[in-house]
NUVEX-433228 format. One record per atom (N, C-alpha, C): x, y, z; residue in one letter. Coordinates in steps of 0.001 Angstrom, whole numbers, padded with zeros to 6 digits, always signed. Layout:
NUVEX-433228
XYZA ...
***
This chain:
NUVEX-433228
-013737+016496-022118X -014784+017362-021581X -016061+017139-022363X -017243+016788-021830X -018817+016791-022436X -019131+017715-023085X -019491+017780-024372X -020216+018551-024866X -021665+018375-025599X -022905+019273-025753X -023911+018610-026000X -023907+019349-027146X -023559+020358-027905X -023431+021296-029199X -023156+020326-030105X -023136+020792-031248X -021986+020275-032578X -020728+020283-031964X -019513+019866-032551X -018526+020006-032876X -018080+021280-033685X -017070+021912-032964X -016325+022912-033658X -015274+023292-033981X -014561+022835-035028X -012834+022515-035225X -012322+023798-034803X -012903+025112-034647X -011624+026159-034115X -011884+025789-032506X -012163+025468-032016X -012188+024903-030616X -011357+024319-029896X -010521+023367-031099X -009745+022377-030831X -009706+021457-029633X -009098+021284-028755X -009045+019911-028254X -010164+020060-027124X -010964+019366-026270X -011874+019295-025732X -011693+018760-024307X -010142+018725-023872X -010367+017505-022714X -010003+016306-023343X -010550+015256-022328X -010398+013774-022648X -011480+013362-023098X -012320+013976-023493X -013042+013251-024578X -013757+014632-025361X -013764+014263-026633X -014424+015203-027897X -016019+014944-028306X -016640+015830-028576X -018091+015407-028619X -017682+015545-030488X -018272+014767-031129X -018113+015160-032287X -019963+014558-033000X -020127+015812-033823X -021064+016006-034450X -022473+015776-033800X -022383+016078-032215X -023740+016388-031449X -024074+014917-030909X -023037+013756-031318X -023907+012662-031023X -023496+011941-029833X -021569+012100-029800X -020970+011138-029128X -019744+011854-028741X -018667+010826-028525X -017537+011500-028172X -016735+009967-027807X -015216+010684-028191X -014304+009412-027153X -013162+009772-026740X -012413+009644-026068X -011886+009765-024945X -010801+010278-025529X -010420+011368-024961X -009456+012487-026093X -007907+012399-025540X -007313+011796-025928X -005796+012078-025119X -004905+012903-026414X -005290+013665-027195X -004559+014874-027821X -004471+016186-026796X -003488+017077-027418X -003734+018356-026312X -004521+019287-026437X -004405+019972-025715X -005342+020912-025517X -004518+022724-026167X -005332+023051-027076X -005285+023945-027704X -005371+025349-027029X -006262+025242-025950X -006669+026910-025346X -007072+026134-024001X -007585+026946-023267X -007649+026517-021308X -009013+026126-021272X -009598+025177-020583X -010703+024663-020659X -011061+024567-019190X -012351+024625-019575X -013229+024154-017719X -012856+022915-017149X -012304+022759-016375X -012146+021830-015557X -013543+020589-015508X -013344+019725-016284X -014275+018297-016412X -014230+017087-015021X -015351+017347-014606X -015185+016137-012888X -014695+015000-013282X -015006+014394-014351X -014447+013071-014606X -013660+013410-014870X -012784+014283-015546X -011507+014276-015367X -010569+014665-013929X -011338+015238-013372X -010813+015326-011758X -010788+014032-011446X -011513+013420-011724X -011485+012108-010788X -010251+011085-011047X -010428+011122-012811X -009542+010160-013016X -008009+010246-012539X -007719+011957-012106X -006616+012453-011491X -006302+012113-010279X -007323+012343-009444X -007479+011430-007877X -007485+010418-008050X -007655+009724-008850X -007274+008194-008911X -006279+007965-009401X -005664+008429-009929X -003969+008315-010686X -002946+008493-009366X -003267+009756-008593X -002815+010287-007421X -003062+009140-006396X -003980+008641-005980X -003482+007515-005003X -003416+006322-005178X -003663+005847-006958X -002650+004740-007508X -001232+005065-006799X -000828+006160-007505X +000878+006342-007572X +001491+006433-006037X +000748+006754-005397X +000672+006668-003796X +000835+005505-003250X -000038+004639-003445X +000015+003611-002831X +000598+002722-003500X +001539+002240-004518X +002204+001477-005764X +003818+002088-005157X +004079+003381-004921X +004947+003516-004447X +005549+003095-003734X +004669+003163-002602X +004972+002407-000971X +005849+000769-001286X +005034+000041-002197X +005303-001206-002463X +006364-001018-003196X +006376-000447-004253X +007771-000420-004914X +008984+000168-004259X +008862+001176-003402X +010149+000799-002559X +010785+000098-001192X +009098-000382-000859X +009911-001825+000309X +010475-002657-000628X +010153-003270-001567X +010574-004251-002000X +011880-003480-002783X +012374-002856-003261X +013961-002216-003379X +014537-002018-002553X +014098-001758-001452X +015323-001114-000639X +014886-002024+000380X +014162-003836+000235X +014268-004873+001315X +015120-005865+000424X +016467-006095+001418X +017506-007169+000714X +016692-008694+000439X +016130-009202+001229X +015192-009982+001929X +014013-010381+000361X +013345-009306-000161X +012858-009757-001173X +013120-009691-002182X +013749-010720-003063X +014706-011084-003972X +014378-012128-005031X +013094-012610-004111X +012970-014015-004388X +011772-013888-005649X +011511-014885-006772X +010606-014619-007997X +009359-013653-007618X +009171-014106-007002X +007056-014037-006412X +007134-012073-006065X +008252-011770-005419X +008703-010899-004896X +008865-009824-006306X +009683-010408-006811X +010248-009444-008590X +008783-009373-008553X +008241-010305-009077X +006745-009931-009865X +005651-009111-009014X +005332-008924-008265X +004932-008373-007523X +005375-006863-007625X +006584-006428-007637X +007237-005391-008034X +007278-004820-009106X +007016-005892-010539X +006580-005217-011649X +005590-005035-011555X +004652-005408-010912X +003166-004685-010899X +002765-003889-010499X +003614-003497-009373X +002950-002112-008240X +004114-000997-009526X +005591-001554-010246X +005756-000249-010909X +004880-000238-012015X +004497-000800-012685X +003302-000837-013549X +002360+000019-013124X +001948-000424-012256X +000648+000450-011344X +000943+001936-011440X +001849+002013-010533X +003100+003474-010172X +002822+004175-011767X +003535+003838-012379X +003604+004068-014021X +001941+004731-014534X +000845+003816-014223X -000521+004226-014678X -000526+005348-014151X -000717+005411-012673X -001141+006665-011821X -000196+008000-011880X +000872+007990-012252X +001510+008996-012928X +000922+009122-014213X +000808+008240-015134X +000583+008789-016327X -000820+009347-016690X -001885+008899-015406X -003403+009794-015346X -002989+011131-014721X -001882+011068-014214X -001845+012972-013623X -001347+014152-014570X +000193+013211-014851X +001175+013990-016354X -000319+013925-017532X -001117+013235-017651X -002344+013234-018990X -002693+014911-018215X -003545+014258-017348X -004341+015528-017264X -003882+016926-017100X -002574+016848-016028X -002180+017894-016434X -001032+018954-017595X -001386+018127-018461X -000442+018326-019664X -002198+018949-020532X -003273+018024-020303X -004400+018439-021279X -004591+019612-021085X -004589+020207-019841X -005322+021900-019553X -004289+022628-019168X -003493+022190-018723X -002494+023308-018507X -000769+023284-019059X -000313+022228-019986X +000802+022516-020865X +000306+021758-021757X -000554+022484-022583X -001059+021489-024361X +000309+021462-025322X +000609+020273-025492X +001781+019798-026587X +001367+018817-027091X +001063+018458-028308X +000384+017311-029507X +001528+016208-028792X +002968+016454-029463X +003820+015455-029076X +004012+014918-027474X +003957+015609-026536X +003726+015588-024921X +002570+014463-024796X +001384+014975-026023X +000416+014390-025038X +000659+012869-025813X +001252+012301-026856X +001755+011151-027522X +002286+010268-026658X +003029+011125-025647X +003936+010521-025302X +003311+009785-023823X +002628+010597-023331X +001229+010327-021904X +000307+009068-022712X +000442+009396-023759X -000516+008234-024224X +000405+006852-024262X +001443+006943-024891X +002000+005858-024751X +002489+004828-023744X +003065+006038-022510X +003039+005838-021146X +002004+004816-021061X +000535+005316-020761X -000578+004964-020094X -000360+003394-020894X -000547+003537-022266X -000907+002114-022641X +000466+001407-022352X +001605+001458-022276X +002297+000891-021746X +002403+000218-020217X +002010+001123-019731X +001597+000901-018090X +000619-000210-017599X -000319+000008-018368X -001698-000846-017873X -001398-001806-018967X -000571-002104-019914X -000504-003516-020739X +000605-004088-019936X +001528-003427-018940X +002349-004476-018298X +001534-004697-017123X +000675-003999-016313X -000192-004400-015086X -000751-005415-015100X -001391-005746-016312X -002170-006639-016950X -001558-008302-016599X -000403-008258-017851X +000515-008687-018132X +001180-009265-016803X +001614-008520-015763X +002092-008661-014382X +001714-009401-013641X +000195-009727-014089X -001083-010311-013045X -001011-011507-013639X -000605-012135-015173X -000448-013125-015611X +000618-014020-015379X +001780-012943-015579X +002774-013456-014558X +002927-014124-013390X +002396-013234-012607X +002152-013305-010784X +001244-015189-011210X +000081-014972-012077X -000476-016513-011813X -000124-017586-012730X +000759-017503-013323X +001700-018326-013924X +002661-018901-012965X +003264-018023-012127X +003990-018058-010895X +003412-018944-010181X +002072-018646-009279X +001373-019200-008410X +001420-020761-008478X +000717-020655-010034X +000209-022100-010264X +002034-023372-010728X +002526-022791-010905X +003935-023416-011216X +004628-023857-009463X +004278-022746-008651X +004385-023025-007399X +003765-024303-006897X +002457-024510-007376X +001907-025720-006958X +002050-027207-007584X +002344-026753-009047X +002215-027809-009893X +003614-028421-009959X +004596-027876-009481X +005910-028469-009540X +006616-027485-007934X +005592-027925-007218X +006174-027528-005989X +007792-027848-004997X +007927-029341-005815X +009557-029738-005142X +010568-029040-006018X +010805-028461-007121X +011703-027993-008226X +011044-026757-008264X +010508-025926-007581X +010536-024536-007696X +010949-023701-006809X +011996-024038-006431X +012978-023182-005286X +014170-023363-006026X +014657-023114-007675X +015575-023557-008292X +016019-022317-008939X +017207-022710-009558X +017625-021819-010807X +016904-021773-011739X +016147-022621-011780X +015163-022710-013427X +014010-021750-012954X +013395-021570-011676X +012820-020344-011633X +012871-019264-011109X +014081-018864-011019X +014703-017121-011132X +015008-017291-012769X +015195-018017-013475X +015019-017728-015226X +014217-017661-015449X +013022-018472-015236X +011943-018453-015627X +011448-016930-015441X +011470-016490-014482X +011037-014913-014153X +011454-014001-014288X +012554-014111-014711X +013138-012647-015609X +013167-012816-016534X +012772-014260-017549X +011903-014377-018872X +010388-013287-018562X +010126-013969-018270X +008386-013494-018072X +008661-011977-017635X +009441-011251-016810X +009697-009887-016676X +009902-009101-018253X +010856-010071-019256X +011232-009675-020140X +010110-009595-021004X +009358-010421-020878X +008629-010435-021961X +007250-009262-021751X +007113-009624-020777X +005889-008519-020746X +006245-007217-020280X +007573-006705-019820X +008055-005230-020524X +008063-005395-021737X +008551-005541-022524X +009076-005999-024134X +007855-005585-024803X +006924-006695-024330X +005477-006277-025458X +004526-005128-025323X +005047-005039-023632X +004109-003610-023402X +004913-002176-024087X +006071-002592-023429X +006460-000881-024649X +006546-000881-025922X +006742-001771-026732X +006205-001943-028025X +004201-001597-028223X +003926-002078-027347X +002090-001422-027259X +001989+000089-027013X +003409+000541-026741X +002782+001778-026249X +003390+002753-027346X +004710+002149-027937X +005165+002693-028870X +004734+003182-029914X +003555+002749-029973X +002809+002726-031542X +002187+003370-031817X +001239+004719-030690X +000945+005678-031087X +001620+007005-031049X +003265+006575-030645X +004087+007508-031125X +004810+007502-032204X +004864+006278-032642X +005699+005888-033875X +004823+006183-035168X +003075+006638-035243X +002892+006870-036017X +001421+006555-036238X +000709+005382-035874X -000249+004561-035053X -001557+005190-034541X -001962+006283-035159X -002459+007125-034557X -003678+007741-035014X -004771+008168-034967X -005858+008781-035618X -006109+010327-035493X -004908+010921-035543X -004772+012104-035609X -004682+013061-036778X -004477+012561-037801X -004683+012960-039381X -006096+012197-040041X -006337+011229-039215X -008009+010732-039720X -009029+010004-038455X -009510+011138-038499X -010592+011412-037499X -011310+009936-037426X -011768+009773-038780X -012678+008413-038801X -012668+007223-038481X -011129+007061-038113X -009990+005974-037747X -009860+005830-036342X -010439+006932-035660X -010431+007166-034201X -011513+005720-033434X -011200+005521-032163X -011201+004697-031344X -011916+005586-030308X -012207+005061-028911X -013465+005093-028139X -011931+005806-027330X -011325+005837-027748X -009812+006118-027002X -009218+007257-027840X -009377+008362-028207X -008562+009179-029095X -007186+009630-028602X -006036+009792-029549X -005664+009365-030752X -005163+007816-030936X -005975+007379-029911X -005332+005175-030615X -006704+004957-031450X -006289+004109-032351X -007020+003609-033539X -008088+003021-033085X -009054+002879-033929X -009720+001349-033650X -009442+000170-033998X -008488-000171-034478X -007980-001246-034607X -006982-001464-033380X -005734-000634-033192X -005080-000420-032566X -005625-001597-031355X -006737-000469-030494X -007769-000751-029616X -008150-001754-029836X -008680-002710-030803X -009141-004110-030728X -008190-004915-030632X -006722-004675-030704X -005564-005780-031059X -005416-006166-029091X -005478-004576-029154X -005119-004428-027126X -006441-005448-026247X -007648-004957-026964X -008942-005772-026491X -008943-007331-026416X -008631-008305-027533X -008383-008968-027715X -007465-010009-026798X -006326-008729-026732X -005037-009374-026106X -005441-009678-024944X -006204-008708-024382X -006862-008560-022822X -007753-010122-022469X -008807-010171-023542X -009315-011221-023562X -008501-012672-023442X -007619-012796-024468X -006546-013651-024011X -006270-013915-022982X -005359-012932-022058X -005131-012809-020991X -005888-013764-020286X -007138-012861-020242X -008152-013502-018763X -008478-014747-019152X -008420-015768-020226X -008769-016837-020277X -007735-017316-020008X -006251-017411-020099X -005426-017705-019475X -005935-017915-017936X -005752-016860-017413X -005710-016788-015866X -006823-017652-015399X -008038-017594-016277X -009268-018133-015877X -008841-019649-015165X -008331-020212-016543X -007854-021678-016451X -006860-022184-015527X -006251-020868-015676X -004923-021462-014185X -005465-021834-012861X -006441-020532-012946X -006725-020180-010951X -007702-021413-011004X -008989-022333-012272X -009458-023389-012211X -008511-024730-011455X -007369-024218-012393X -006606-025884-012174X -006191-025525-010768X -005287-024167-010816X -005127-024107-008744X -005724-024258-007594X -007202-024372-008130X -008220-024212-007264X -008461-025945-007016X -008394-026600-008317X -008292-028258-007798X -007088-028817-007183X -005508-028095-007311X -004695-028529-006828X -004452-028441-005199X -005561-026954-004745X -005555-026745-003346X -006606-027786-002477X -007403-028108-003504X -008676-028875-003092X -007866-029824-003023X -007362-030631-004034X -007004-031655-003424X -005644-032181-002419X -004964-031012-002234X -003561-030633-001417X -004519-031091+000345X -005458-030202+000032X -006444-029786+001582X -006855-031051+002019X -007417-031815+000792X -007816-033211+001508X -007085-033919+001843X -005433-034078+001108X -004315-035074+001627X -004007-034833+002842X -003879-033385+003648X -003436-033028+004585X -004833-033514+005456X -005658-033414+005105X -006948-033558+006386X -006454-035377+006322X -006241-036164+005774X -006398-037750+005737X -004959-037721+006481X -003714-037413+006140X -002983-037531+007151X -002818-037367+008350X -003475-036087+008760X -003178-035518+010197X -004792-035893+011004X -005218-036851+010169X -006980-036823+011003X -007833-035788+010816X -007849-035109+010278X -008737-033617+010494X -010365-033924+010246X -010776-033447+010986X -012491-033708+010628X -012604-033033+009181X -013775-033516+008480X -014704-033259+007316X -014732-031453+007096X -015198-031446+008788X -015564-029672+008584X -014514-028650+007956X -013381-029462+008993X -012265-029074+008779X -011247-028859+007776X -011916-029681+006578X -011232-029655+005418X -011780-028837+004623X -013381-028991+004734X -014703-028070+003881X -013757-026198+004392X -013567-025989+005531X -013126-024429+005835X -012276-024346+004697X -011108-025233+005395X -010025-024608+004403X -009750-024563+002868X -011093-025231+002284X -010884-025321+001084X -011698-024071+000486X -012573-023979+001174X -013397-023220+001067X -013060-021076+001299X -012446-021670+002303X -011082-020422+002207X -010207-020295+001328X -009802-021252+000393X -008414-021050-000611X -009579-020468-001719X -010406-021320-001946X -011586-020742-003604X -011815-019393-002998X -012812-019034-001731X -012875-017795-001749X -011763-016881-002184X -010768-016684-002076X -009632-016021-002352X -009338-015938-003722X -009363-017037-004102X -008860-017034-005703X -010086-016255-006525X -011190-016710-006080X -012658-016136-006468X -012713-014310-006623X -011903-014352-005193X -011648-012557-005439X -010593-011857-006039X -009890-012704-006262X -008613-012158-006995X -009021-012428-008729X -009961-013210-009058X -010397-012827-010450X -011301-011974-010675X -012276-012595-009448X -013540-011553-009780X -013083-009760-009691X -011939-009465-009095X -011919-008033-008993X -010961-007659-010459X -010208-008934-010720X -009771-008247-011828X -011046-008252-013061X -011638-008973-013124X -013260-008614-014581X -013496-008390-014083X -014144-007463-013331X -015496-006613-012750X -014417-005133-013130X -013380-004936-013181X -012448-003849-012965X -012504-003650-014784X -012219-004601-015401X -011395-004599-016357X -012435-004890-017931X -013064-006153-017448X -014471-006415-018629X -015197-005280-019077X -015759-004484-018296X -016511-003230-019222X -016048-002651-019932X -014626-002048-019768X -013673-001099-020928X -013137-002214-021965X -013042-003496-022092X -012605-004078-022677X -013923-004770-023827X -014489-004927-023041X -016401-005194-024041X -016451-003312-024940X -016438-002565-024375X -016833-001354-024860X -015716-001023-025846X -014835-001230-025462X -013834-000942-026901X -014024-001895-028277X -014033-003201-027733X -014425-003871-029197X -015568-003346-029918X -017082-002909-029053X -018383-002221-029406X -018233-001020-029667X -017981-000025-029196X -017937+000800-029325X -016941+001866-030212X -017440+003010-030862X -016660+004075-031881X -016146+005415-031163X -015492+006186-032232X -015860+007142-031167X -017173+008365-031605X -018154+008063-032179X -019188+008329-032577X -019823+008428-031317X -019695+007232-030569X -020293+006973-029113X -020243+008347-027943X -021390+008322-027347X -021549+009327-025865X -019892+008664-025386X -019598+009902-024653X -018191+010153-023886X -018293+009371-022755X -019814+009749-021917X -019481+009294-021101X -019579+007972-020836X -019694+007232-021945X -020060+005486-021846X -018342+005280-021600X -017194+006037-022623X -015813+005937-021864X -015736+006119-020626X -015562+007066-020010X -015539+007347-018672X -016012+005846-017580X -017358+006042-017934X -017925+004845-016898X -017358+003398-016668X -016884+003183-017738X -015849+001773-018291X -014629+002012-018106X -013894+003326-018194X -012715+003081-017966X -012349+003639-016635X -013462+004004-015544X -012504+004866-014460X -012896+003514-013511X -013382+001947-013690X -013319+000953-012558X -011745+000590-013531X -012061+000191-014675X -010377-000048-014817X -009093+000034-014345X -008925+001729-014147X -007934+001921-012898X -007828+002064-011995X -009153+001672-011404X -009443+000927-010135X -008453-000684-009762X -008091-001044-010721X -008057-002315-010551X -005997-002176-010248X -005786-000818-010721X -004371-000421-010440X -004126-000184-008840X -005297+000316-008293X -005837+000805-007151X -005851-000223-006057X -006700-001196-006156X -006744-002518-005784X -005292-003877-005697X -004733-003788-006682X -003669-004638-006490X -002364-005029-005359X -002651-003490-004838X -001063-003464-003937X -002162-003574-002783X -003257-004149-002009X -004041-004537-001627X -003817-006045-001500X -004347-006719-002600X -004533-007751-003205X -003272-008663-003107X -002502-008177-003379X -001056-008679-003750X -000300-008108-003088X +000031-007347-002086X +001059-007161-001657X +001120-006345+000093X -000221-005724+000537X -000582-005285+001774X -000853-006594+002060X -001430-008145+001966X -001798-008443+002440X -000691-009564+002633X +000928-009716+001757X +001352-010770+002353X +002138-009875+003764X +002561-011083+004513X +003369-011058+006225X +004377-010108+005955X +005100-010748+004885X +006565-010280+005135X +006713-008846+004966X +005848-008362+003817X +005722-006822+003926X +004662-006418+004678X +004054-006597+005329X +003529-005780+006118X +004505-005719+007161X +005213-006792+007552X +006666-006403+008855X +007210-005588+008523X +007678-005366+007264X +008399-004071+006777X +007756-002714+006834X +006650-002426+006750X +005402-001654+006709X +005628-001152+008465X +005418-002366+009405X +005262-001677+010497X +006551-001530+011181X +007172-002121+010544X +009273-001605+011061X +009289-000048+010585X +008876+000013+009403X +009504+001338+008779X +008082+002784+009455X +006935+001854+010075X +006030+002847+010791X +006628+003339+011892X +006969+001780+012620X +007184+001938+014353X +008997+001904+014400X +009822+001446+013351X +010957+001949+014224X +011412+000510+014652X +010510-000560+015298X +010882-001565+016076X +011636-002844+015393X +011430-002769+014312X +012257-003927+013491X +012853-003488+012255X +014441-004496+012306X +015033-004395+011305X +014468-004492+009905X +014634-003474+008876X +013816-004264+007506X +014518-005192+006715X +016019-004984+007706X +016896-006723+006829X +016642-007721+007543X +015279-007738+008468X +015305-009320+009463X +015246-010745+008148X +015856-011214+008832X +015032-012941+007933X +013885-013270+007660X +013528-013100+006480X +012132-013723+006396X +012139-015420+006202X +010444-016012+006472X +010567-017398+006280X +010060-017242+004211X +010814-018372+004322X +010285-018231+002689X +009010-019173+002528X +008567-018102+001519X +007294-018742+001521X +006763-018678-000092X +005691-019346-000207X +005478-019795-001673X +004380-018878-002162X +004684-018538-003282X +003476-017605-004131X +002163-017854-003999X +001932-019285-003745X +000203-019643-003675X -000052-019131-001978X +000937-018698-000860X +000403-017732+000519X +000283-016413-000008X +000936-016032-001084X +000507-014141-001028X -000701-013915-001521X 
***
């Protein structure tokens, strides 16, 4: 909650973010001590948790309860929308644990959630294009046993590291006995916060480089097929030009979502105005918002399931054609 006063320790907790000493504030995930005014940005970030978890749902249980998707591209896809699922619960259980059941340990535990959640979403998306590009780059040997291992490696690993990320401001990890130690994120550290920042950064240069090299492997996939089958010039310029657009939006929405809270945490204290958090972190879980979009409304096979389970008219155990991670 904003405040423009001093700081006043019998006050205690403030919302999701604390103004401290008239200047700044950061983003408060301790509890709440006494009942507080209802903060819009914190409404919001609730409506956005609420139809994260809404729409992450949907996806996470076609794909459980469809025999049909089984297949790698499919798993991963599924850790992401529960990932997702996971965030948007853990922005509702936050908020409503801050104003209306304050517990120090409760709210530890919302915290850990959250960073657990959005470090496997993350994580999920690296997956998913690790996937993609392995799809292309060893396209005759990836309908194998070596990649259903391969992907419940990569499942393993990025659960594994994310609940260990999230563990840590329950295990102790925390800037709750020293204020000064606090992060643009209260009670995670600032260090804490730069290890996560960092990691993030990682990440996207990863992905950067993949969706580069996928983007030459489609380019040049597009031209073999135009020289075999005759295809005019134009004809090759569309479709190539259609595969980059795509890939173009599937990065660009993840940094445009994700770069501001991740620049602002390395910069930023929690000395800092509150609402410079807010503004940076509510496109962030946007990007939880966006994915089952991105990745998963838009492949065939579930949307058949989507309009079987609307209209009634089709089995959701029909046969699907199998198809390769670089179509979803």
């Amino acid at each position: 909650m904003m405040e423009d006063g001093p700081h006043n320790s019998s006050t205690g907790q403030r919302g999701w973010f604390e103004a401290r000493n008239g200047s700044g504030g950061s983003l408060d995930l301790e509890s709440v001590v006494q009942p507080l005014a209802l903060n819009p940005w914190d409404v919001v970030l609730c409506v956005s948790g609420t139809i994260i978890s809404c729409e992450n749902a949907v996806v996470v249980v076609v794909i459980f309860y469809t025999p049909a998707f089984r297949a790698p591209m499919f798993l991963l896809i599924g850790s992401l929308a529960t990932a997702d699922l996971l965030a948007g619960l853990g922005l509702i259980l936050h908020f409503a644990f801050v104003y209306f059941v304050p517990s120090e340990a409760v709210s530890l535990l919302t915290v850990g959630l959250l960073v657990t959640s959005f470090t496997a979403s993350v994580s999920s998306l690296l997956a998913i294009t690790i996937d993609r590009y392995l799809s292309l780059y060893n396209a005759l040997t990836y309908y194998s046993e070596r990649t259903v291992t391969r992907t419940y490696i990569m499942l393993v690993l990025t659960w594994g590291a994310s609940v260990c990320y999230g563990l840590l401001p329950v295990m102790g990890w925390n800037c709750l006995k020293e204020p000064s130690a606090c992060s643009v994120v209260k009670p995670l550290t600032k260090n804490h916060l730069i290890i996560l920042s960092v990691s993030f950064f990682m990440v996207f240069a990863v992905m950067l480089q993949l969706y580069v090299q996928i983007c030459r492997i489609v380019c040049r996939h597009a031209q073999q097929i135009a020289v075999q089958r005759h295809f005019l010039a134009s004809s090759h310029y569309v479709t190539t030009r259609k595969g980059i657009a795509t890939l173009a939006v599937i990065l660009g929405t993840f940094a445009s979502c994700w770069l501001p809270f991740a620049v602002y945490c390395l910069l930023g204290d929690y000395s800092y105005p509150a609402l410079y958090t807010y503004v940076t972190l509510l496109p962030a879980t946007y990007n939880s918002m966006l994915n089952p979009v991105i990745y998963a409304f838009r492949n065939q096979e579930i949307q058949k399931v989507l309009w079987a389970v609307c209209c009634g008219c089709v089995s959701p155990t029909m046969p699907f054609r199998s198809r390769s991670p670089s179509d979803v």
